[in-house]
C-alpha positions in Angstrom: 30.1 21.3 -14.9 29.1 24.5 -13.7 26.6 23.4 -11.5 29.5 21.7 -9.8 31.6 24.6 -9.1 30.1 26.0 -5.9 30.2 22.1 -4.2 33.9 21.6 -5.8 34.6 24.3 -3.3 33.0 23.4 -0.1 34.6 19.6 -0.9 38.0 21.4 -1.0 37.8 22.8 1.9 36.6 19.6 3.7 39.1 16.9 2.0 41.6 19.2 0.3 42.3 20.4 -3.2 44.6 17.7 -4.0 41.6 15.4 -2.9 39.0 16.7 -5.5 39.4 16.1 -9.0 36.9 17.7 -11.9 36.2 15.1 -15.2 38.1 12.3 -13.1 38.3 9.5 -16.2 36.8 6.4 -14.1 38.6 4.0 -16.0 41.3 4.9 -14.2 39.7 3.9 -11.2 38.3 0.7 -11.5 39.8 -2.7 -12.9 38.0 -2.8 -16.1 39.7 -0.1 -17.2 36.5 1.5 -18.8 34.0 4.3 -18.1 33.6 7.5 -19.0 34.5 10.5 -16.4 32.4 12.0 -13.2 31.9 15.5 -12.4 34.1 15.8 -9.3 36.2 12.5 -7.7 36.8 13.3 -3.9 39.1 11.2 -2.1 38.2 11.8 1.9 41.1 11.2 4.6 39.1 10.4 7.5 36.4 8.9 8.5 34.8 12.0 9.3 35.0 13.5 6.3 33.1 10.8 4.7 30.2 11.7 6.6 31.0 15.2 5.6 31.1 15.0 1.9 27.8 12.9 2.2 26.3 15.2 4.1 27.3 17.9 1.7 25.4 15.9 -1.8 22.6 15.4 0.4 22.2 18.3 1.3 22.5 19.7 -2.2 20.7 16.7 -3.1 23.5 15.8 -5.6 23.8 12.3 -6.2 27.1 10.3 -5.2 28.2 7.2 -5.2 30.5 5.0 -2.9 33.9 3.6 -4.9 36.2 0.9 -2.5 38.9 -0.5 -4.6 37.1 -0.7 -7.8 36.9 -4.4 -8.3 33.6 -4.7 -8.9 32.6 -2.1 -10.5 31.5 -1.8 -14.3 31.4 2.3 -15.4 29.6 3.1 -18.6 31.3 5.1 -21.3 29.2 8.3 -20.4 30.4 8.9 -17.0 29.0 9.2 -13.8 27.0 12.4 -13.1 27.4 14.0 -9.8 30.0 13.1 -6.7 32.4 9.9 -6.4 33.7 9.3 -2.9 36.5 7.2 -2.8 37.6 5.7 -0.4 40.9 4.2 -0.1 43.0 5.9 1.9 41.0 5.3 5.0 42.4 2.0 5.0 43.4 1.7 9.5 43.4 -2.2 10.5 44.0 -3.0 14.1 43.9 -6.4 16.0 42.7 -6.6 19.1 42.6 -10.4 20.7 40.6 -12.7 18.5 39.3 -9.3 16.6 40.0 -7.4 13.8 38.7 -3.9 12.7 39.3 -2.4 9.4 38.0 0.5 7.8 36.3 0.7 5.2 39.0 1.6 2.1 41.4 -1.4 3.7 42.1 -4.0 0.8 40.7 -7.5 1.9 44.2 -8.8 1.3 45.9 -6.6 4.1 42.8 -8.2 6.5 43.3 -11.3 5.8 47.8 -11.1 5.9 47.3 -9.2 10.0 44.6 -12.0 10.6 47.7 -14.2 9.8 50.1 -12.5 11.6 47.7 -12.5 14.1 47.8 -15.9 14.8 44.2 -15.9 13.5 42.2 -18.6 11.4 38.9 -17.7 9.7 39.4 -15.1 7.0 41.4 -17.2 4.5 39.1 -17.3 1.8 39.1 -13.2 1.5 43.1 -13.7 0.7 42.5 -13.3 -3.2 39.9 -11.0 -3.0 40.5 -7.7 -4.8 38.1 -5.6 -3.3 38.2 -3.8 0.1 36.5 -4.0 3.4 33.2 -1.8 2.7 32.7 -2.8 -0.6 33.0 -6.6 1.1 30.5 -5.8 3.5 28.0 -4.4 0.9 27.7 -7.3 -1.4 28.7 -9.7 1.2 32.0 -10.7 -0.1 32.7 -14.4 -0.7 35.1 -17.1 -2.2 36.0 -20.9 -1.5 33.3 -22.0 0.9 34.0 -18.7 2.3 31.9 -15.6 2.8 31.8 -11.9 4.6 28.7 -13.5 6.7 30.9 -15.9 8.9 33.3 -13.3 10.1 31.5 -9.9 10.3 30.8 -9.0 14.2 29.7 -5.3 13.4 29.7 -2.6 11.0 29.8 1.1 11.3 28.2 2.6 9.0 25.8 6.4 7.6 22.8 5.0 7.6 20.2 7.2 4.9 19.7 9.9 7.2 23.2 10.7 7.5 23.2 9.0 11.1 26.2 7.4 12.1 25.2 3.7 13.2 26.5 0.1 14.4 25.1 -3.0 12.7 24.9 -6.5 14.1 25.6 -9.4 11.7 21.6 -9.9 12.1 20.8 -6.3 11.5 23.1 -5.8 8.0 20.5 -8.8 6.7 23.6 -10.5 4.4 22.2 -12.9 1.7 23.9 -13.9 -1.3 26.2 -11.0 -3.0 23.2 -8.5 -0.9 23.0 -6.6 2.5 21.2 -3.8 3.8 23.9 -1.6 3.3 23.4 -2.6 -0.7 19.2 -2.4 -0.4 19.0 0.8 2.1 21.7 2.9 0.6 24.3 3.1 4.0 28.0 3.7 3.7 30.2 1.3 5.0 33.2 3.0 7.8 34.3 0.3 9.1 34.1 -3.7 10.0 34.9 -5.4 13.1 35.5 -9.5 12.1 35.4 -12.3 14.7 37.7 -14.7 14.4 39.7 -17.7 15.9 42.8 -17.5 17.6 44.9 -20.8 16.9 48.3 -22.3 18.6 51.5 -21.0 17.4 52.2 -25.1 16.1 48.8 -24.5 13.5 49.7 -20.9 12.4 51.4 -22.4 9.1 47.8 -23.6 8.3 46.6 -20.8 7.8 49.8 -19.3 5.7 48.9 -22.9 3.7 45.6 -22.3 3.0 45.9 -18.9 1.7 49.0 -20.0 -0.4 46.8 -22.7 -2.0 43.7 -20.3 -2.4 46.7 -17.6 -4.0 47.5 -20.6 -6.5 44.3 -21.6 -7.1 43.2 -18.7 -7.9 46.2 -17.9 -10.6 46.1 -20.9 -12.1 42.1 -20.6 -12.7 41.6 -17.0 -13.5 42.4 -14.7 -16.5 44.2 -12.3 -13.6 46.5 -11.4 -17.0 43.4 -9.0 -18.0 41.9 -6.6 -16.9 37.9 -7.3 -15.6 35.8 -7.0 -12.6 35.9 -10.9 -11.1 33.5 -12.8 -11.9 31.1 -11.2 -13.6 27.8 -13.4 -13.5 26.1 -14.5 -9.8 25.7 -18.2 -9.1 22.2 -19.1 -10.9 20.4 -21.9 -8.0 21.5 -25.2 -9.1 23.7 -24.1 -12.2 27.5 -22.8 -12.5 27.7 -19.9 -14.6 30.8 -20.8 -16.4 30.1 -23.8 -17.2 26.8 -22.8 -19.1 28.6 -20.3 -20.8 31.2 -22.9 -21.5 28.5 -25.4 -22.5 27.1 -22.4 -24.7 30.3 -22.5 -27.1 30.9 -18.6 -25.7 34.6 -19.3 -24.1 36.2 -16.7 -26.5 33.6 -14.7 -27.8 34.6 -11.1 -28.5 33.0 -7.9 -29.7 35.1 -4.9 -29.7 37.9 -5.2 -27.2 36.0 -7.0 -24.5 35.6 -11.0 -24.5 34.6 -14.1 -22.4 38.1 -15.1 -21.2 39.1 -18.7 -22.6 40.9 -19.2 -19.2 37.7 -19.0 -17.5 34.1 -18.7 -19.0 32.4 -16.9 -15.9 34.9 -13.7 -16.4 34.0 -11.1 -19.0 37.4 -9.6 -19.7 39.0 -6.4 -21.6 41.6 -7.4 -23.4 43.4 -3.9 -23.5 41.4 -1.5 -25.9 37.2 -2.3 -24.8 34.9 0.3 -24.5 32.1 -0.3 -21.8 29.9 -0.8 -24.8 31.9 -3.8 -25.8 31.7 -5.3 -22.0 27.9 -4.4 -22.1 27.5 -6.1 -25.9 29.4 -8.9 -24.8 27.0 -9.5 -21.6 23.8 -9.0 -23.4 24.9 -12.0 -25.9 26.1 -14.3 -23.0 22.6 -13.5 -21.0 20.8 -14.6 -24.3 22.6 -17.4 -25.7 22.3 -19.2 -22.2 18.2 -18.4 -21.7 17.7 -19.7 -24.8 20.2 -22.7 -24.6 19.8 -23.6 -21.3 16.5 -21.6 -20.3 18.5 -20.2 -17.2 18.9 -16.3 -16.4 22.2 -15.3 -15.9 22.0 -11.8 -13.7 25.5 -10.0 -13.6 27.2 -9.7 -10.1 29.3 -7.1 -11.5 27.7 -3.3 -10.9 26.8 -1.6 -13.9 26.9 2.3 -12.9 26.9 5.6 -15.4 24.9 6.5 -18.6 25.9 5.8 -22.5 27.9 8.1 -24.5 
């Protein structure tokens, strides 16, 4: 830790003391609820500061990594080494006609509820999302039909020189759970989303739609535990769950982590798991399906941080 204590400094004096924390535990910082600590969480206010405490690990060539609302995010029970930046208290949405601009810490569900109030249509699948704007942007976010790619307008974002750009929809290359923010290594600021303004009469649509997606969603996933979504991509042609289900896994445990019996595609921790358990749990899902089905499952969930 000692190697951190002259860049602790300089981060105080950009974000804050309060905004720097030594040995942050990281499972109290995602929604797995696992992972071991990192050498120095920062918590930036502004926008600005973002590009300064980058600037700063780069600089000092310390690594970092980018944390939104920790949704999707799987730590390992050795930590992380090096710099956290999180980023949820830059969290600004404003409206203005048919578009919306959010930074990058503001939680998907707050977009989608001003698109509402907003008397605007297109963002209703991002209602039950738990993740943020930026971290939406960098796996290209998506639910119900529903994805990131038929909303964004333009991102600001750090490119890998530090530079502060603005992507077109064409130029952030979204594919499926990718982008170039993901490949090229860019920090997401903030997200302007074009949408559709709809008559006053259809504005209970959209309230409708979200209230079904909400319901849907409850009904269908094991939101009583603690996990990171769904924890497996799409394989072409196949449903994950339902290979896992077809598998005999809906269930299976090791340790305190399990394949959740509401749901089969969700890896969940059912209150004591080490990341080791989540991990052990995966490994045997992965397998069990190549060999049962001769399909590989590749996790959508990010695995970051070294073993114990």
């Amino acid at each position: 830790m000692n190697q951190y204590k002259e860049i602790k400094e300089i981060l105080c004096k950009c974000c804050g003391e309060e905004n720097v924390i030594a040995e942050a535990p990281m499972k109290e910082h995602t929604h797995f609820r696992v992972g071991g600590p990192v050498d120095l969480l920062v918590t930036p206010s502004t926008k600005e500061q973002v590009g300064e405490v980058v600037s700063v690990c780069k600089e000092r060539n310390v690594p970092y990594f980018i944390l939104g609302n920790g949704s999707n995010i799987l730590v390992k029970d050795g930590g992380i080494s090096g710099v956290v930046i999180k980023l949820e208290k830059i969290d600004n949405i404003e409206v203005n006609g048919d578009e919306v601009t959010a930074d990058c810490g503001a939680l998907l569900s707050k977009v989608s509820k001003a698109a509402l109030d907003a008397k605007l249509t297109g963002l209703e699948f991002a209602c039950g999302i738990p993740g943020s704007i930026g971290g939406a942007v960098f796996m290209n976010a998506g639910a119900y039909n529903g994805e990131m790619a038929d909303v964004i307008k333009e991102v600001s974002a750090i490119d890998s020189e530090g530079n502060v750009v603005n992507l077109t929809l064409e130029e952030l290359q979204l594919g499926y759970r990718t982008s170039l923010i993901m490949t090229d290594g860019y920090v997401v600021l903030s997200a302007t989303l074009k949408l559709e303004k709809v008559s006053d009469e259809n504005v209970n649509k959209i309230e409708d739609r979200m209230n079904d997606l909400t319901r849907r969603r409850e009904e269908r996933q094991p939101l009583e535990y603690a996990s990171a979504g769904s924890t497996f991509k799409r394989p072409e042609g196949y449903f994950a769950g339902k290979l896992i289900q077809d598998s005999d896994l809906k269930g299976f445990s090791i340790g305190g982590a399990a394949v959740s019996e509401k749901h089969s595609g969700f890896v969940i921790n059912k209150g004591n798991a080490t990341a080791k358990d989540v991990l052990d749990v995966i490994a045997h899902v992965q397998k069990t399906v190549k060999e049962k089905f001769g399909v590989d499952l590749h996790t959508e969930v990010r695995i970051i941080g070294k073993d114990k």
